[in-house]
C-alpha positions as CSV (number, residue, x, y, z in Angstrom):
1,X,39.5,-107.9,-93.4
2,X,38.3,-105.9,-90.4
3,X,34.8,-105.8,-89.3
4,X,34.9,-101.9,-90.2
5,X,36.8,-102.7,-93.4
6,X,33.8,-105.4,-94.2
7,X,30.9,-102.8,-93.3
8,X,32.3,-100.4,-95.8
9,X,32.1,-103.1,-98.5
10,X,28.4,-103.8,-97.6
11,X,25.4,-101.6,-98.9
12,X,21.3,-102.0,-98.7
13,X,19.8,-100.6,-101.8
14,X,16.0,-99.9,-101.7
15,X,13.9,-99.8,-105.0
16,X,14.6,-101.3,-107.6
17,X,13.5,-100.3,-110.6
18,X,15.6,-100.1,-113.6
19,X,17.9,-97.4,-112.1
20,X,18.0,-99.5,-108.3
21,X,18.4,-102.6,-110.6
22,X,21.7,-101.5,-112.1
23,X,23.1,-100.2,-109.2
24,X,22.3,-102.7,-107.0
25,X,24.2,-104.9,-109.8
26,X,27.2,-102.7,-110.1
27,X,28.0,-103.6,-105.8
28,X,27.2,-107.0,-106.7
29,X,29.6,-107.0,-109.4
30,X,32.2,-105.3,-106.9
31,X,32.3,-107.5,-104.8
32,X,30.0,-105.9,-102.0
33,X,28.1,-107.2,-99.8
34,X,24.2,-106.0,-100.9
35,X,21.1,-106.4,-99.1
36,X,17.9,-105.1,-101.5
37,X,14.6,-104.3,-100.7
38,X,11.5,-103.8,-102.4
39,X,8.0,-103.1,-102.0
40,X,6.9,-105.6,-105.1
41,X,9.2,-108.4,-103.9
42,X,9.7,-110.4,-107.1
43,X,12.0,-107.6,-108.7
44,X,14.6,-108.6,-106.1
45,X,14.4,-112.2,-107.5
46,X,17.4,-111.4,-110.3
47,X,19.8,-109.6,-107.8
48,X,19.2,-113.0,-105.3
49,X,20.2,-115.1,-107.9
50,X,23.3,-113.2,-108.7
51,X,24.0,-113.5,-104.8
52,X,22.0,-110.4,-103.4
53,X,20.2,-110.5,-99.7
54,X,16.9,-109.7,-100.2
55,X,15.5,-108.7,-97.2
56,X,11.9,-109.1,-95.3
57,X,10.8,-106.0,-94.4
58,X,12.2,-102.5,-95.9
59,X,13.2,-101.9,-92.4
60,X,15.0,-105.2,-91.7
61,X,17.0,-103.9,-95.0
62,X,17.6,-100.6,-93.3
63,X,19.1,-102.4,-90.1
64,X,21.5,-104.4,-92.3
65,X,24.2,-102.0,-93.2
66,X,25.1,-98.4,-92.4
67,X,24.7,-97.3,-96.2
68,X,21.5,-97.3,-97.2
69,X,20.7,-96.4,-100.9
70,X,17.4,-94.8,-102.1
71,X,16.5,-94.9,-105.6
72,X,12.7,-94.1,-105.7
73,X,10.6,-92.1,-107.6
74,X,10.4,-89.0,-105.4
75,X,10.8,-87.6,-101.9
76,X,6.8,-88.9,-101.3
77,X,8.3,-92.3,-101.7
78,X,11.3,-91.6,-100.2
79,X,9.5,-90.4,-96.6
80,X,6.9,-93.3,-97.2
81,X,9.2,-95.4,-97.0
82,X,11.7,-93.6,-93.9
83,X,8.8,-93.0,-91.7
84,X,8.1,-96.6,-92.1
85,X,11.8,-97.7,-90.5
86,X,12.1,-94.6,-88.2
87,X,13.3,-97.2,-85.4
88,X,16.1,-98.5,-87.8
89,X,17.5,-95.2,-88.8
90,X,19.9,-94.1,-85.7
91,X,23.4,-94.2,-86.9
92,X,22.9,-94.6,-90.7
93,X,23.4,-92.7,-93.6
94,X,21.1,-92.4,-96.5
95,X,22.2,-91.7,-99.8
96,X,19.3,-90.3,-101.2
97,X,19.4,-90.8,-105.5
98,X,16.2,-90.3,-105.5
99,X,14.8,-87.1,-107.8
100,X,13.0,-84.3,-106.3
101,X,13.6,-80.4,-105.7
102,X,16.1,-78.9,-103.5
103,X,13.6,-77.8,-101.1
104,X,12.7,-81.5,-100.1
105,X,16.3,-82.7,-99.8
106,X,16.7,-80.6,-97.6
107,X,13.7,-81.5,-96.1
108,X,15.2,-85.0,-95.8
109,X,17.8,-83.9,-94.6
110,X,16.8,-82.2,-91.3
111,X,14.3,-85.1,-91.0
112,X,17.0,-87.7,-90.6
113,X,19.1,-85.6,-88.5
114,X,16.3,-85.4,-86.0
115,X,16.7,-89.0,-85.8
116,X,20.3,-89.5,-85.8
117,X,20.7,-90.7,-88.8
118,X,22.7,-88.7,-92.1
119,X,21.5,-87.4,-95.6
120,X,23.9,-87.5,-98.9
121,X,21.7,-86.0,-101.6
122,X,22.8,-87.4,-105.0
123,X,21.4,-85.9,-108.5
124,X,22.5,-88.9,-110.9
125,X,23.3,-87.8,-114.5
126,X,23.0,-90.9,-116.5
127,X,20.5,-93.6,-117.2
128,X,20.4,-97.2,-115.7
129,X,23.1,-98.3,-118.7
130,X,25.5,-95.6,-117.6
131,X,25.4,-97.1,-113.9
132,X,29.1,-98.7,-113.3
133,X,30.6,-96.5,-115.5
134,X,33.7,-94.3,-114.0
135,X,32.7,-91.8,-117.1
136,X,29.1,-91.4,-115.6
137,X,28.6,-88.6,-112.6
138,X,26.3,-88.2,-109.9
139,X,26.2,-85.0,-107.7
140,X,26.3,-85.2,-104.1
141,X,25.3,-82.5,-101.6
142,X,25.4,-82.9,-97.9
143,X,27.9,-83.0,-94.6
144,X,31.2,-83.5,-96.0
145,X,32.6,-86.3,-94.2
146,X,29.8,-88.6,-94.8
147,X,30.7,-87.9,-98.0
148,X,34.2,-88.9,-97.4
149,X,33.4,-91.8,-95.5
150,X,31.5,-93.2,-98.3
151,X,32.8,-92.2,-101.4
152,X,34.2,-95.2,-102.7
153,X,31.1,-96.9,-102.3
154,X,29.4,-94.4,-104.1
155,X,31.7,-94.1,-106.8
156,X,31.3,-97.9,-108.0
157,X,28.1,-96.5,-109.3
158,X,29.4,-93.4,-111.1
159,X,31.8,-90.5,-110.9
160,X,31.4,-88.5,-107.4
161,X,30.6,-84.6,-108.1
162,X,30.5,-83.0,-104.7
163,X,28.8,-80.0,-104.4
164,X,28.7,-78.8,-100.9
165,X,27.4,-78.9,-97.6
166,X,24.2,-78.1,-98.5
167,X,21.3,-80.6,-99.0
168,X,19.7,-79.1,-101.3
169,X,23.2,-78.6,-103.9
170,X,22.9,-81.9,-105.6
171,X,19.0,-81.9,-106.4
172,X,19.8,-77.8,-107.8
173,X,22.5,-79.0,-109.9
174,X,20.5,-82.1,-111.4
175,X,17.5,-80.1,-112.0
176,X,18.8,-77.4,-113.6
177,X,20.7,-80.2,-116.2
178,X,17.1,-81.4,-116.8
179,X,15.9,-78.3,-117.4
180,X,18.3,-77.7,-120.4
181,X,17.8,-81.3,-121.4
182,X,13.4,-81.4,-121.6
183,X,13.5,-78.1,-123.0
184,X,16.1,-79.0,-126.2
185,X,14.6,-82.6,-126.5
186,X,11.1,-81.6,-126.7
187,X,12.2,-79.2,-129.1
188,X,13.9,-81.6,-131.5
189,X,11.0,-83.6,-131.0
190,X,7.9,-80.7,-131.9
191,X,11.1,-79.8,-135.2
192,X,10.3,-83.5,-135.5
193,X,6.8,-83.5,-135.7
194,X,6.8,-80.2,-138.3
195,X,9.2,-82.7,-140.8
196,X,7.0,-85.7,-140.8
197,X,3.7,-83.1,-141.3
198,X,5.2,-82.6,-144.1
199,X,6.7,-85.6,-145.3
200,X,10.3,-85.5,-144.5
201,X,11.4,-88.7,-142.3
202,X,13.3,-88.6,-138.7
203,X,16.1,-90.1,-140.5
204,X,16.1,-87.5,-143.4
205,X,15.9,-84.9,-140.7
206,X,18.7,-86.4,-138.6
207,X,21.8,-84.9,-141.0
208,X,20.4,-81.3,-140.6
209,X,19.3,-81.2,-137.1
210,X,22.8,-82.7,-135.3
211,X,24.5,-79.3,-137.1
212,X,21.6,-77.0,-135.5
213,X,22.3,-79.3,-132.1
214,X,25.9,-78.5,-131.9
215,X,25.7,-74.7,-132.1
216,X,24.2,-74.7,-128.6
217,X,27.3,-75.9,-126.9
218,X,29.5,-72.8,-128.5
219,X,26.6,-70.6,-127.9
220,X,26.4,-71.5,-124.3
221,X,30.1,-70.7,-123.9
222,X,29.3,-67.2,-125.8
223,X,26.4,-66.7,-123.5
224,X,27.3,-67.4,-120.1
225,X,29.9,-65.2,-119.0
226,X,28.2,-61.9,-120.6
227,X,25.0,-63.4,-118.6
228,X,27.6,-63.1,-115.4
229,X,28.9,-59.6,-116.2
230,X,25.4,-58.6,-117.0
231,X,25.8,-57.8,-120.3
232,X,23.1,-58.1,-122.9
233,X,23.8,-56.2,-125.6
234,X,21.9,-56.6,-128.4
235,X,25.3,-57.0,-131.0
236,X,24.9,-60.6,-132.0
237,X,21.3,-61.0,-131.5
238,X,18.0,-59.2,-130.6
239,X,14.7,-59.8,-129.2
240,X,13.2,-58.3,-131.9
241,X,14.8,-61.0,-134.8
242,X,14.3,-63.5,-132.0
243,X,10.0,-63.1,-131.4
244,X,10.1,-62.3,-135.6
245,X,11.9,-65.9,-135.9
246,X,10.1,-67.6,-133.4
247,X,6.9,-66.7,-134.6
248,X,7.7,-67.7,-137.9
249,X,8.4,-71.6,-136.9
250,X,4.7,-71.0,-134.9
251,X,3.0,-70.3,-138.0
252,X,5.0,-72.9,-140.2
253,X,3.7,-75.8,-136.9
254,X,0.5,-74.2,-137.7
255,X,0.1,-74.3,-141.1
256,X,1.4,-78.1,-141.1
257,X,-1.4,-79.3,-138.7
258,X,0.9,-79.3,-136.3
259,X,0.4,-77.9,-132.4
260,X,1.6,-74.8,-132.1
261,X,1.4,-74.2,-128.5
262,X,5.2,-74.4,-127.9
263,X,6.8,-71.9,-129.7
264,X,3.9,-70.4,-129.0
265,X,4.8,-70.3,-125.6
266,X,8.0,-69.0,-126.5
267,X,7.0,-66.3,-128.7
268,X,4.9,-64.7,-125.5
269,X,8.0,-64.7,-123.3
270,X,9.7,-63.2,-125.7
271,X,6.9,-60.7,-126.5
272,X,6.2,-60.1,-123.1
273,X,10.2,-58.0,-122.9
274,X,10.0,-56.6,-126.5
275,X,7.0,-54.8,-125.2
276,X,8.9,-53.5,-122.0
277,X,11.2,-51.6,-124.7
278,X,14.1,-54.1,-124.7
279,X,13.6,-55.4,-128.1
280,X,16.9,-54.6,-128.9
281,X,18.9,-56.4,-126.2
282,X,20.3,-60.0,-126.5
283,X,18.1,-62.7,-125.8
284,X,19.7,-63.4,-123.0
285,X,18.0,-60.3,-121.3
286,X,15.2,-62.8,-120.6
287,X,17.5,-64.8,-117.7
288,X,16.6,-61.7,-115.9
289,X,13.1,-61.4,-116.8
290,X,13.1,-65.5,-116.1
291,X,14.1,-65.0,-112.3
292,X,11.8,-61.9,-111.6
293,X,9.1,-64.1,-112.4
């Protein structure tokens, strides 16, 4: 194997909690050459034993291998720790799986290129247990032939969705999936909450809220090219029936001792368009009232 062939098979993950953890396991477990890094020392202590380089200084880490993964909590820990190897960072390229906005990706990015180094942004869509999975995806954002360069390493962690040259792609993409994701998982859980208030278990809940749960696939499909042609008309649903609804499932939390202040919230951005006039426009009118704000 050539010494180029041998660098592309090597890799230096930094931070490792569980998400480093399982991806610094899945290069282990294809065969590459890993060097880890992290600033409480004894989590590296597992990936060591299963043949892992754990190295000194989170710079010495840096200077061991052009790919340099990042899997922190957020772009504060992600420039604590780059302006603490600035020296090491000429020539390598940092994919970046660490979560923040698209603003400070991009951020990243131009920071690194100031110093000769390059900047993958990945957004990765699964937990620690879907790391090594081909199924899994991460998106990437950033200059295309890094991302070429690299790919296979980056696919032993997951599926590779590239999303363009810009930075700031892969972070947009991710945190719009989290946005649909918080917003219906709270939800089941406050539904949750309103059941056990009044006496109805999790489990005896489960049968009746996967149905609810699998109209919001179709209805996304309805929804989203009408949103694109800007069409809202009000023939399969209205504001009106939505903000009536709404406030109906606010009182019901109520009345069960439950906190309301969800679909509360809800019911006053609703409220806020049915007052404009548009109470008998679809409910996805407020997409538009969502982005003026």
């Amino acid at each position: 194997m050539s010494v180029e062939q041998q660098a592309k098979r090597s890799v230096t993950v930094i931070g490792l909690g569980p998400m480093g953890q399982a991806m610094a396991r899945a290069f282990l477990d294809a065969g590459y050459a890993v060097t880890v890094w992290n600033r409480t020392a004894a989590r590296a202590d597992e990936l060591v034993a299963r043949g892992a380089q754990a190295a000194p200084s989170a710079e010495a880490a840096v200077a061991a291998n052009e790919l340099v993964v990042l899997s922190l909590t957020d772009y504060d820990a992600v420039f604590t720790v780059l302006e603490s190897v600035e020296p090491a960072l000429k020539g390598k390229v940092v994919a970046n799986l660490s979560s923040d906005t698209p603003g400070r990706a991009r951020e990243a990015a131009r920071w690194l290129a100031e110093r000769g180094a390059g900047h993958l942004t990945g957004g990765v869509q699964v937990p620690p247990s879907g790391i090594g999975s081909p199924e899994s995806s991460t998106f990437y954002s950033g200059p295309v032939e890094l991302f070429r360069r690299h790919r296979a390493a980056l696919e032993v962690l997951t599926g590779a969705d590239y999303r363009g040259d810009d930075p700031g792609l892969a972070q947009l993409y991710y945190q719009i999936q989290m946005d649909l994701f918080w917003s219906s998982m709270v939800g089941y859980l406050h539904a949750t909450a309103v059941a056990e208030a009044n006496g109805i278990t999790a489990e005896e809940f489960l049968p009746y809220a996967l149905p609810t749960a699998s109209l919001l696939p179709r209805m996304i499909e309805f929804y989203a090219p009408r949103i694109t042609a800007g069409d809202h008309r009000g023939d399969v649903d209205r504001l009106t029936m939505a903000l009536a609804s709404i406030e109906h499932v606010q009182h019901t939390a109520e009345d069960s001792g439950v906190d309301g202040a969800l679909p509360a919230l809800l019911a006053e951005a609703v409220r806020r368009v049915v007052a404009d006039g548009d109470g008998a426009a679809s409910l996805s009118t407020l997409v538009g009232r969502f982005r003026r704000a």
